[in-house]
C-alpha positions in Angstrom: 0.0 0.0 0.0 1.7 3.6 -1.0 1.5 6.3 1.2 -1.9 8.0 1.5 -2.7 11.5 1.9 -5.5 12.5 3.4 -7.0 15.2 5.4 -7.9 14.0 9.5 -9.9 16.2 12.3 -7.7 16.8 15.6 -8.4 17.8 19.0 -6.3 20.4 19.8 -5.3 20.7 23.8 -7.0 24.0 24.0 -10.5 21.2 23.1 -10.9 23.1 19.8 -10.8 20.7 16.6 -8.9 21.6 13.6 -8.8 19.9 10.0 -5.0 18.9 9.2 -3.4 17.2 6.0 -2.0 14.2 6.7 0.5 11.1 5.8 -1.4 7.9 6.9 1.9 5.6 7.8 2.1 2.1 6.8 3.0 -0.1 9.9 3.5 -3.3 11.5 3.4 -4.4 15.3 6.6 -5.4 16.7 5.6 -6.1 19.8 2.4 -5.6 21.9 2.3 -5.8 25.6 0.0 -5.1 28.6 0.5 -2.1 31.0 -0.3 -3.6 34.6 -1.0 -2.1 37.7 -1.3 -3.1 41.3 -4.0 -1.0 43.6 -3.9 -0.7 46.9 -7.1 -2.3 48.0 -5.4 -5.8 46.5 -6.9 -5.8 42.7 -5.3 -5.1 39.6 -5.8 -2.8 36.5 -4.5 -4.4 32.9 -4.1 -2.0 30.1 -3.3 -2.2 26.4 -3.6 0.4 23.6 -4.2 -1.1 19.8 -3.5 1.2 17.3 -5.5 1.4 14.0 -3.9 4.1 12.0 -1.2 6.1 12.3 -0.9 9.7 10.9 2.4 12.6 10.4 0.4 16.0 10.1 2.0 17.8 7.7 2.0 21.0 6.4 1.1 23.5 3.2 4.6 22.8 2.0 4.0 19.3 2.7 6.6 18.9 5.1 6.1 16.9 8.3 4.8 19.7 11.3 6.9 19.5 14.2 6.3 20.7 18.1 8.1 22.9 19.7 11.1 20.7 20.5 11.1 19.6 16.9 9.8 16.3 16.8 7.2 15.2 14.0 3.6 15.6 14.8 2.1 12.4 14.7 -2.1 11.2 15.7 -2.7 7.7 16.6 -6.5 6.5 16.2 -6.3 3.1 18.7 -8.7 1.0 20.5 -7.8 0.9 24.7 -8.6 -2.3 26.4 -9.0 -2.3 30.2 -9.2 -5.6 32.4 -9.5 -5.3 36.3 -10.0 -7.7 38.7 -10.5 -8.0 42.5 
């Protein structure tokens, strides 16, 4: 599959939304693994985040936008899945 451009909808952290152009990456899963966490009435939490698609916002020039320390802006669309137990 080549490279798709495409224009996504992100929330920004102010909670406005703003349309972007985008790169939807190609990728694979290297490794997936569960988050796990011990409370302290005795139970546990398990957590695990799936992603679906992967997207480098880019810009009018259509080079990759970067933050303020220079790293590419990516979104990731993923499913969580949470398991607890007493």
């Amino acid at each position: 599959m080549a490279r798709r451009r495409t224009k996504i909808k992100v929330q920004t952290p102010a909670g406005t939304v703003e349309e972007h152009d985008a790169w939807e990456e190609e990728f694979e899963t290297v490794r997936e693994e569960w988050n796990e966490y011990k409370l302290l009435d005795g139970g546990s939490v398990r957590i695990k985040a799936t992603p679906h698609k992967i997207y480098r916002l880019i810009g009018p020039d259509g080079a990759p936008l970067r933050t303020a320390d220079g790293d590419p802006q990516v979104v990731v669309r993923q499913t969580v899945q949470v398991v607890a137990s007493d």
